[in-house]
Structure formats: structure tokens, C-alpha cells
DRENTOR-969878 format. One record per residue (C-alpha): chain; y, z, x; residue number from 0. Coordinates in pm, 1 decimal, padded with zeros to 6 digits. Layout:
BEGIN
MIKOL / A / Y / Z / X / NUM
...
END
This chain:
BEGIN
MIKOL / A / -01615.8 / -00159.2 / -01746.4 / 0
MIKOL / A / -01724.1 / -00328.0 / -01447.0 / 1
MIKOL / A / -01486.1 / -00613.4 / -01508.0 / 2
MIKOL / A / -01190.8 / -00369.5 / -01596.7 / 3
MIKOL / A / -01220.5 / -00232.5 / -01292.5 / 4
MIKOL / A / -01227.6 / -00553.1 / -01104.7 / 5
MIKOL / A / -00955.1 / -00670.4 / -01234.6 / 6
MIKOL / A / -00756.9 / -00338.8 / -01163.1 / 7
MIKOL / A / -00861.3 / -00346.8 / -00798.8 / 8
MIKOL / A / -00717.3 / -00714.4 / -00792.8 / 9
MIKOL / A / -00387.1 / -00645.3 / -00951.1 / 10
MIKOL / A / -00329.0 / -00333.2 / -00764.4 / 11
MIKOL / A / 00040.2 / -00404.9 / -00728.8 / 12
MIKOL / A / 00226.2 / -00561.7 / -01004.5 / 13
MIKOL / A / 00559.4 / -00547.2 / -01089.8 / 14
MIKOL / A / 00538.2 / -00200.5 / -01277.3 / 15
MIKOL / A / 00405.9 / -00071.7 / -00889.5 / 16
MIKOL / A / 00676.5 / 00258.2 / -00875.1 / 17
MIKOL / A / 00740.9 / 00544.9 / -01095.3 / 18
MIKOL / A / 00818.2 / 00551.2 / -01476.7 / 19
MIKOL / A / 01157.3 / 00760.0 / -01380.7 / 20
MIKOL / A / 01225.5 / 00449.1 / -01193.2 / 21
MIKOL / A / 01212.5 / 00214.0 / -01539.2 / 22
MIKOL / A / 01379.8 / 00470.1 / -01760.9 / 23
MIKOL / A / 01675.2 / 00517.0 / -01527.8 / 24
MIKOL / A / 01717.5 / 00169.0 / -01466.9 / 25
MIKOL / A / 01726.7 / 00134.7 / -01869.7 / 26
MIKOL / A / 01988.9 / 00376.1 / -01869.6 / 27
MIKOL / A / 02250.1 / 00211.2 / -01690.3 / 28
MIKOL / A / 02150.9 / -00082.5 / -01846.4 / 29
MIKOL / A / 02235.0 / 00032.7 / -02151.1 / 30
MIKOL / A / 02567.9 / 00204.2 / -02004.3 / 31
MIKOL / A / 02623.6 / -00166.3 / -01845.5 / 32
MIKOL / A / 02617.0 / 00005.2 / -01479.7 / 33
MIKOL / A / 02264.8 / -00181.2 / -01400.2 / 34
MIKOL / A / 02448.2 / -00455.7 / -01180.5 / 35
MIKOL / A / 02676.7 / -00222.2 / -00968.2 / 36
MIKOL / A / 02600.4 / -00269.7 / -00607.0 / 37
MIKOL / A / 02418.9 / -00014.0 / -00419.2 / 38
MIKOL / A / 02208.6 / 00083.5 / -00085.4 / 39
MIKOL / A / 01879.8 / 00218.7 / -00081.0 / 40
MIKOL / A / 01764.1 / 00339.9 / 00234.1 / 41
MIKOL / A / 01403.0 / 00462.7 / 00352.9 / 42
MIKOL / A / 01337.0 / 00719.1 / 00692.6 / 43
MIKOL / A / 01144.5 / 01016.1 / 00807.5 / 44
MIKOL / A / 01281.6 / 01333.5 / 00838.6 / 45
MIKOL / A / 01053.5 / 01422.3 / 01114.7 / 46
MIKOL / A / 00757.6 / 01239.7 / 01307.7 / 47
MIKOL / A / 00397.7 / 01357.6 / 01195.7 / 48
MIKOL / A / 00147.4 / 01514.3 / 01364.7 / 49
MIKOL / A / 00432.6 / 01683.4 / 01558.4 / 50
MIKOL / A / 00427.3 / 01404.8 / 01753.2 / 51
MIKOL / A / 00705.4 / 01198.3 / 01938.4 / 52
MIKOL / A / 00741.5 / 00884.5 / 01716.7 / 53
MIKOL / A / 00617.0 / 00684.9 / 01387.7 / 54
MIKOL / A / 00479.8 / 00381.9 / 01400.6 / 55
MIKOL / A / 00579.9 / 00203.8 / 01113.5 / 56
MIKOL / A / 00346.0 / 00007.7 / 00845.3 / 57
MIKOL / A / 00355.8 / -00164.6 / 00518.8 / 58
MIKOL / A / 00701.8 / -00376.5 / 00542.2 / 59
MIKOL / A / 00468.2 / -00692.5 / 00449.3 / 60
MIKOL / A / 00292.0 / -00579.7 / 00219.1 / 61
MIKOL / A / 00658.0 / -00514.3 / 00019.0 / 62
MIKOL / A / 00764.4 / -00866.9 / 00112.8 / 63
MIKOL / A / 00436.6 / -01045.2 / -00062.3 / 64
MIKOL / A / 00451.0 / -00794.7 / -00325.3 / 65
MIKOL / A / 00798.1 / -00922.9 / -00379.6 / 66
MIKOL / A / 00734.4 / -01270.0 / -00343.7 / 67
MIKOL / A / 00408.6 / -01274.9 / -00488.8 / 68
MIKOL / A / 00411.1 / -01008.4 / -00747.9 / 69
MIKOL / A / 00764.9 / -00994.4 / -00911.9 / 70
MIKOL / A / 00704.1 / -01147.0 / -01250.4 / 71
MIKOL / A / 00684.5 / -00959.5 / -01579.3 / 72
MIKOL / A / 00369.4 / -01097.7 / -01728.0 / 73
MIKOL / A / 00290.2 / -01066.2 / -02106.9 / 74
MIKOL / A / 00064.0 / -00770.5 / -02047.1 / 75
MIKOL / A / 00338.5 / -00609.5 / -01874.1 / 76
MIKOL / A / 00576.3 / -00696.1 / -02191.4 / 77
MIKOL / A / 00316.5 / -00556.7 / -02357.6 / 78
MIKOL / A / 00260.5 / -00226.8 / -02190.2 / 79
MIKOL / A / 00657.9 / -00177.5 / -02198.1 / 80
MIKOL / A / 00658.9 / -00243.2 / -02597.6 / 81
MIKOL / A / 00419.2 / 00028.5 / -02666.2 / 82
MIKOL / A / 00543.6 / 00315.1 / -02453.4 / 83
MIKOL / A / 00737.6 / 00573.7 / -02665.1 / 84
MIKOL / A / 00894.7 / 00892.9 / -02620.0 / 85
MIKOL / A / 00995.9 / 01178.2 / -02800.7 / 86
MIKOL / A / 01337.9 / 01190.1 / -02953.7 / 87
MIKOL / A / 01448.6 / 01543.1 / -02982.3 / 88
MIKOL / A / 01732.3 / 01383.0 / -03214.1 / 89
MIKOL / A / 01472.8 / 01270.3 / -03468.3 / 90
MIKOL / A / 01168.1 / 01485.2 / -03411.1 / 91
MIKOL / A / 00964.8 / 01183.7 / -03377.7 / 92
MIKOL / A / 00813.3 / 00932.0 / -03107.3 / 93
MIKOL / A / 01011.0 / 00607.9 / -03076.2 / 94
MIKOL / A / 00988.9 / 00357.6 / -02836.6 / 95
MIKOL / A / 01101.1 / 00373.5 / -02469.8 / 96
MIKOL / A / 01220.0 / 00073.6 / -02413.9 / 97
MIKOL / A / 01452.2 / -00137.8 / -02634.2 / 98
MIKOL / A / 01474.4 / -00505.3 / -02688.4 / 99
MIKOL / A / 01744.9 / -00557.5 / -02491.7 / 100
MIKOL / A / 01652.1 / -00387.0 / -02168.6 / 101
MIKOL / A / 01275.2 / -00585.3 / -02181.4 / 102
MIKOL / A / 01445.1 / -00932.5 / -02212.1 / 103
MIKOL / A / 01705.2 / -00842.3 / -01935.2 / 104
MIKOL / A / 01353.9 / -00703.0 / -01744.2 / 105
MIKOL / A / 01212.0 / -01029.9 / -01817.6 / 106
MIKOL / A / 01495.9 / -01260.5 / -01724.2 / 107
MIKOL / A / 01664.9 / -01152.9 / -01459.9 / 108
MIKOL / A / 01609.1 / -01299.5 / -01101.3 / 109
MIKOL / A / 01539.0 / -01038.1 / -00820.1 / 110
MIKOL / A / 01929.3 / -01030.9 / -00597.4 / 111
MIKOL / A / 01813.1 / -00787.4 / -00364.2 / 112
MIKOL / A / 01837.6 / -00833.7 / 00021.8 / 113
MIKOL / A / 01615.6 / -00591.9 / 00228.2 / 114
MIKOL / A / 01606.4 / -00546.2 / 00557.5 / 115
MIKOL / A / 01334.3 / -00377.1 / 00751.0 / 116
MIKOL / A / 01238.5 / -00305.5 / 01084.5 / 117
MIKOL / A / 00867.3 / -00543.4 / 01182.1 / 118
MIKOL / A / 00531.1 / -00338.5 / 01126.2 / 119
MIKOL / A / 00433.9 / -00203.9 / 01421.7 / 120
MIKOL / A / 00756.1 / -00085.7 / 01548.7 / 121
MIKOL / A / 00822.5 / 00273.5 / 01616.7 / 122
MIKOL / A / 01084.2 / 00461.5 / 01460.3 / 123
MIKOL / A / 01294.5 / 00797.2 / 01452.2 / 124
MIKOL / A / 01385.8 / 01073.6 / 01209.2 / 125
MIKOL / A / 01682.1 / 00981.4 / 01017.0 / 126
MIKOL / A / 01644.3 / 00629.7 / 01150.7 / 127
MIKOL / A / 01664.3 / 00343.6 / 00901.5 / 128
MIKOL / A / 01319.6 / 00154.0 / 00829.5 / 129
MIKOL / A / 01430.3 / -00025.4 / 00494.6 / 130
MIKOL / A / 01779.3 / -00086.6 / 00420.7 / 131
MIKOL / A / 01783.9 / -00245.2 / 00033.1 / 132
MIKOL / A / 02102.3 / -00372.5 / -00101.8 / 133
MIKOL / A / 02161.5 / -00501.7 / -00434.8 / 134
MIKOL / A / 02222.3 / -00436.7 / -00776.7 / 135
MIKOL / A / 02100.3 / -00071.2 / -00852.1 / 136
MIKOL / A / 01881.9 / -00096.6 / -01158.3 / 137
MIKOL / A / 01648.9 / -00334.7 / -00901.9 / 138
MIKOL / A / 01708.0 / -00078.9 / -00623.9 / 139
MIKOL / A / 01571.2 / 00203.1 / -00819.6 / 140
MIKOL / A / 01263.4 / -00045.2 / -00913.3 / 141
MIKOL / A / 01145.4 / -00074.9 / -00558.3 / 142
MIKOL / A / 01266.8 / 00249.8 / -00394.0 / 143
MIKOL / A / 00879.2 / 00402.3 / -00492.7 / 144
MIKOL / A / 00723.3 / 00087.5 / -00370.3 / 145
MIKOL / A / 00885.8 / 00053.1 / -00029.8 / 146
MIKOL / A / 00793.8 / 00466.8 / 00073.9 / 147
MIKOL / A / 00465.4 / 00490.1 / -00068.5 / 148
MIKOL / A / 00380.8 / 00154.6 / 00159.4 / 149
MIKOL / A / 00525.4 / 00308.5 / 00429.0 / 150
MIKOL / A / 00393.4 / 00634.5 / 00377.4 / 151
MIKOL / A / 00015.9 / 00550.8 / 00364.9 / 152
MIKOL / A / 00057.2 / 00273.8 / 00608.0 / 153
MIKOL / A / 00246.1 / 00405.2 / 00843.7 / 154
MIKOL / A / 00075.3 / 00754.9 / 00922.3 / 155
MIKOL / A / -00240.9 / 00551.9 / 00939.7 / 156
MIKOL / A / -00109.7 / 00330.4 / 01194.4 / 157
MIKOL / A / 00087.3 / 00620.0 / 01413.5 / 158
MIKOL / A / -00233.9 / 00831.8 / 01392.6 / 159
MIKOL / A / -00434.0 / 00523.5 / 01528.4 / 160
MIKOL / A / -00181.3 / 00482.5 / 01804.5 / 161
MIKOL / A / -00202.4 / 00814.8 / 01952.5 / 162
MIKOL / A / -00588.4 / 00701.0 / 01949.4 / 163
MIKOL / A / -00545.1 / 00465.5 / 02120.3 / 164
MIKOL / A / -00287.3 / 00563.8 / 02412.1 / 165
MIKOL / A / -00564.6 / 00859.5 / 02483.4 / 166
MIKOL / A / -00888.0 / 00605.2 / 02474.9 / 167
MIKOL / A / -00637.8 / 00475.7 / 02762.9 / 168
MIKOL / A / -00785.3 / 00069.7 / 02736.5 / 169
MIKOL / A / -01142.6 / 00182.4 / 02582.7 / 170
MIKOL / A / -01209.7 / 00001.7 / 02256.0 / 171
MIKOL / A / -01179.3 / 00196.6 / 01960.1 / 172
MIKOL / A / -01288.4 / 00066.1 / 01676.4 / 173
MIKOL / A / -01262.7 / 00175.4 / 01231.4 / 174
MIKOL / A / -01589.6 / 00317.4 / 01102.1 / 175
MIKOL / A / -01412.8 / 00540.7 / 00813.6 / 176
MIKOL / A / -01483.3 / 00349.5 / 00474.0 / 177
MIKOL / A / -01727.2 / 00635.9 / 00390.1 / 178
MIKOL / A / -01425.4 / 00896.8 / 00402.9 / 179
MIKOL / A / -01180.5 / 00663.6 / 00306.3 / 180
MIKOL / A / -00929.0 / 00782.4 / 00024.8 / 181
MIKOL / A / -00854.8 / 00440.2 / -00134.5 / 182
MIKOL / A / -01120.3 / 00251.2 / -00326.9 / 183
MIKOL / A / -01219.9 / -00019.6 / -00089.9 / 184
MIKOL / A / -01053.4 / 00094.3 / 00226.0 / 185
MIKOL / A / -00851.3 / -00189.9 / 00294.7 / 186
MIKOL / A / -00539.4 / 00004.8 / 00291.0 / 187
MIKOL / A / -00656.0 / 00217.7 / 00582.0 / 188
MIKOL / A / -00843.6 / -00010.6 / 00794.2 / 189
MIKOL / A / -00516.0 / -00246.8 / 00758.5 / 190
MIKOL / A / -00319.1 / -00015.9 / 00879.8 / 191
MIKOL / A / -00551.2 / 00138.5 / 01172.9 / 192
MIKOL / A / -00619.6 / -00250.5 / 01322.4 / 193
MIKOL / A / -00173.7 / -00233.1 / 01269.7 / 194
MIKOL / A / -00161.4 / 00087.1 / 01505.5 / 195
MIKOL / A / -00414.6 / -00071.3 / 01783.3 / 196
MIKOL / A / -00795.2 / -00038.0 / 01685.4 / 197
MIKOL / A / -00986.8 / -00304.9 / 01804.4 / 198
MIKOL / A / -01162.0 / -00371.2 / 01506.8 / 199
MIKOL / A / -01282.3 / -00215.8 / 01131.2 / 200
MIKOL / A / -01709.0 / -00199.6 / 01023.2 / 201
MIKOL / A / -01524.3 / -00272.5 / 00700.7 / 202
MIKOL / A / -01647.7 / -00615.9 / 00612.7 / 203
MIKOL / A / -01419.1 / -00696.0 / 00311.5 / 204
MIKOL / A / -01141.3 / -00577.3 / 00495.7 / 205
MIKOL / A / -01255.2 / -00783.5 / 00771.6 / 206
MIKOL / A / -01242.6 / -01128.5 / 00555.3 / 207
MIKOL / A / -00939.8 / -01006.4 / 00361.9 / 208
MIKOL / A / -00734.4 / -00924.4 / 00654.3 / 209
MIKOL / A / -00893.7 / -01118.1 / 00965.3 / 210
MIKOL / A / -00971.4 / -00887.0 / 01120.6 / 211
MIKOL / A / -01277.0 / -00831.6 / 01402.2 / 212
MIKOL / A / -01578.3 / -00669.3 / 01258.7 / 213
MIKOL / A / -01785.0 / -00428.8 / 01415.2 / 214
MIKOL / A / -02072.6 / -00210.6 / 01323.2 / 215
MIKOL / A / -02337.8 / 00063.8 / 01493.7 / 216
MIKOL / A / -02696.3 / 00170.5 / 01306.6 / 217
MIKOL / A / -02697.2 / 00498.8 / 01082.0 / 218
MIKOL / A / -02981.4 / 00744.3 / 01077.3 / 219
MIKOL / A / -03140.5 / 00581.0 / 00756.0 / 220
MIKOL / A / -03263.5 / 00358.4 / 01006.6 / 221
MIKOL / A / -03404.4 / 00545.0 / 01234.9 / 222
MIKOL / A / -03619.7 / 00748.7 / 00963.5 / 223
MIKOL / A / -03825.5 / 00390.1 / 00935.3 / 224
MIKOL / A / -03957.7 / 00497.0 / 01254.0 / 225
MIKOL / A / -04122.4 / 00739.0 / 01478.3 / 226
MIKOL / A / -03869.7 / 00810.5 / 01731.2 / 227
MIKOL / A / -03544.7 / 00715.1 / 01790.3 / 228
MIKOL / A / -03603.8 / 00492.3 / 02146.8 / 229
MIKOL / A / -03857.3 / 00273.6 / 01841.4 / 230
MIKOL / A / -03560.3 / 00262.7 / 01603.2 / 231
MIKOL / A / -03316.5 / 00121.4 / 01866.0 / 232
MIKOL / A / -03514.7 / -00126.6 / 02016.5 / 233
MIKOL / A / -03627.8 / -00241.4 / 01692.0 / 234
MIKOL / A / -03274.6 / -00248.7 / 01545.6 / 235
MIKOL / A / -03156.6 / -00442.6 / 01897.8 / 236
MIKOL / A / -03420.8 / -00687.9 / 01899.7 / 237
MIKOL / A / -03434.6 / -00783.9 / 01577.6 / 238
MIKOL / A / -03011.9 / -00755.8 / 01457.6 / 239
MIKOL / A / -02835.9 / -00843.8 / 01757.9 / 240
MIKOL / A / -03041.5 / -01037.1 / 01901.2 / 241
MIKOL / A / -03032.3 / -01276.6 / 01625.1 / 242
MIKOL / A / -02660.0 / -01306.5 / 01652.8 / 243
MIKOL / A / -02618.5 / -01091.4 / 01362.9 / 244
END
């Protein structure tokens, strides 16, 4: 199970990263030979959150090396695409999802898409363009989930951080939320909170995964090895930091 989940955690986005409604649409015009026509997808907010002035905006890279990196149906994929069915109120029965024809096209063809996209860390408006993809609309419907749920999670991380930031007014403020973070890992989070200004993340492996400056305090387990806290702190001082650690 362990190993499972490893392996999960390491191939968080593949190339079936978006929604199934995505897939079976994009079969459909295939099969109606309307999966080439050229199209425009864009993504924007409809207003800023936390009633605030702006967004700042997040996850544009991580799209880009998803593309690059990540756009390749695989043999498990193949796999996972021969084995879905549905049911076919024509024949009572579950068939399969996909055909033939649609998986080899999925297989085969090259990505043609051209996507434009404002650089992390910029602010944006409502109604304001952030991604602008043009292409062929079967491969626009494939990455219209990918682009706004980056943006989404990455971007109101980032804006919140921000407005953190502009009211620490030049303190250092610094990512000690693994424990309440909502993605397994945290790196999403502390990503995009270092993207929106933080100064640095106690998250180590987001640290080494994302260069990014480490930090860290003491927690009370600590100090319940001794008999006051002025013993824990010295202790802890003298014998972490002091050692360069």
C-alpha cells in the first residue's frame, strides 16, 4: 500500500489530470469528426477573493511542465481508458467508453495548442484574461480543468499570502501550515505562499523540492522534556542552533 501510494503522490499529474466530461466530450466530436475545429479557451475570475482589490495569480508553470513533461499517454493510461464502460440505455448493458479509434487518435496525436498566460505572480482583474488556449477543441477541452484548478488552488494561496505580507509591512513572514494543510504533503500550498511573498516554508520537502528557504520554531512537545519553559529554550538554543542546525 505504501508503495501505491508513493507512486500516486509522484504521478500526481498525468495526462488524464481534468475531468472525465472532459474525455467523453472530446470523444464525441471525435467521433462526429469536429475534434480538430479551432477554438479559444479562456480562464478569469469573476470577482477578487477575500473581497479584496486584486488576485495574484499562481500555477501557470506548473501547466507548462505538466505539458511538457507530462503529456504522454502511457500504457497504464491505455489501459485505464480500455476498461472504463458505461451504460448504454440502447442495449441495457455496460459497454465500453471509449472506442478504438478515439484511444489511438488519444495516443497519436501531437499536442497543437498555443497558450498564453500572464507570469505567476502577476495580479489580475475580474473578467481579465489569465490563460488564453487556442487550438484544436478536443485538446482544449482536455486542459480547460487543468489550467483553473492550478490557478484556483495556487492562486488564492498566493493572493492570501500577499495581503500578508503588505500588512507585516517588511517583517518576515514565514509558512508553518503543513499541519493544517489540505493537500497531502503541502507542497502545493507552501509553493504558492513563498509565490505570494513569504519569506520562507518549515516545510522541508517543499523546501528541497522547490528551493525554497527553510525555517522552523520549537513546539510544546519540547518544552514538556523540561521543567519550565526559560529550561526548554535555552536548552533547545544551545544545543539546535547553536550547532548550525
Amino acid at each position: 500500500m505504501s508503495r501505491r501510494y508513493t507512486e500516486i503522490l509522484a504521478q500526481q499529474q498525468t495526462i488524464l489530470w481534468g475531468d472525465k466530461y472532459a474525455r467523453t466530450m472530446a470523444q464525441a466530436l471525435f467521433t462526429l469528426g469536429q475534434h480538430e475545429t479551432p477554438s479559444v479557451f479562456q480562464s478569469y475570475i469573476r470577482k477578487n477573493p477575500f473581497d479584496g482589490s486584486y488576485l495574484m495569480t499562481g500555477g501557470q508553470n506548473i501547466i507548462a511542465e505538466w505539458l511538457r513533461e507530462q503529456w504522454r499517454v502511457t500504457p497504464e493510461v491505455v489501459d485505464y481508458l480500455r476498461e472504463e464502460t458505461g451504460y448504454n440505455p440502447l442495449t441495457g448493458k455496460d459497454e465500453p467508453l471509449y472506442t478504438k479509434e478515439f484511444i489511438d487518435w488519444y495516443k497519436t496525436a501531437p499536442l497543437r495548442l498555443s497558450i498564453e498566460a500572464m507570469p505567476e505572480g502577476s495580479l489580475a482583474f475580474p473578467d481579465e484574461p489569465i490563460y488564453r488556449v487556442s487550438g484544436p477543441v478536443a485538446q482544449g477541452l482536455l486542459v480547460e480543468t487543468p489550467c483553473t484548478n492550478s490557478l484556483n488552488s495556487q492562486a488564492l494561496f498566493a493572493t492570501l499570502a500577499s495581503r500578508i505580507v503588505t500588512v507585516a509591512d517588511g517583517q518576515p513572514v514565514t509558512d508553518n501550515g503543513l499541519r493544517r494543510s489540505h493537500s497531502i504533503g503541502g507542497l502545493s500550498e507552501a509553493r504558492a505562499i513563498f509565490l505570494g511573498g513569504f519569506t520562507g516554508t518549515s516545510n522541508d520537502q517543499a523546501a528541497m523540492y522547490y528551493n525554497i528557504p527553510s525555517y522552523g520554531t520549537m513546539a510544546h512537545a519540547i518544552v514538556m522534556f523540561f521543567d519550565t519553559e526559560l529550561e526548554a529554550f535555552r536548552g533547545y538554543m544551545r544545543e539546535c542552533h547553536h550547532r548550525g542546525n
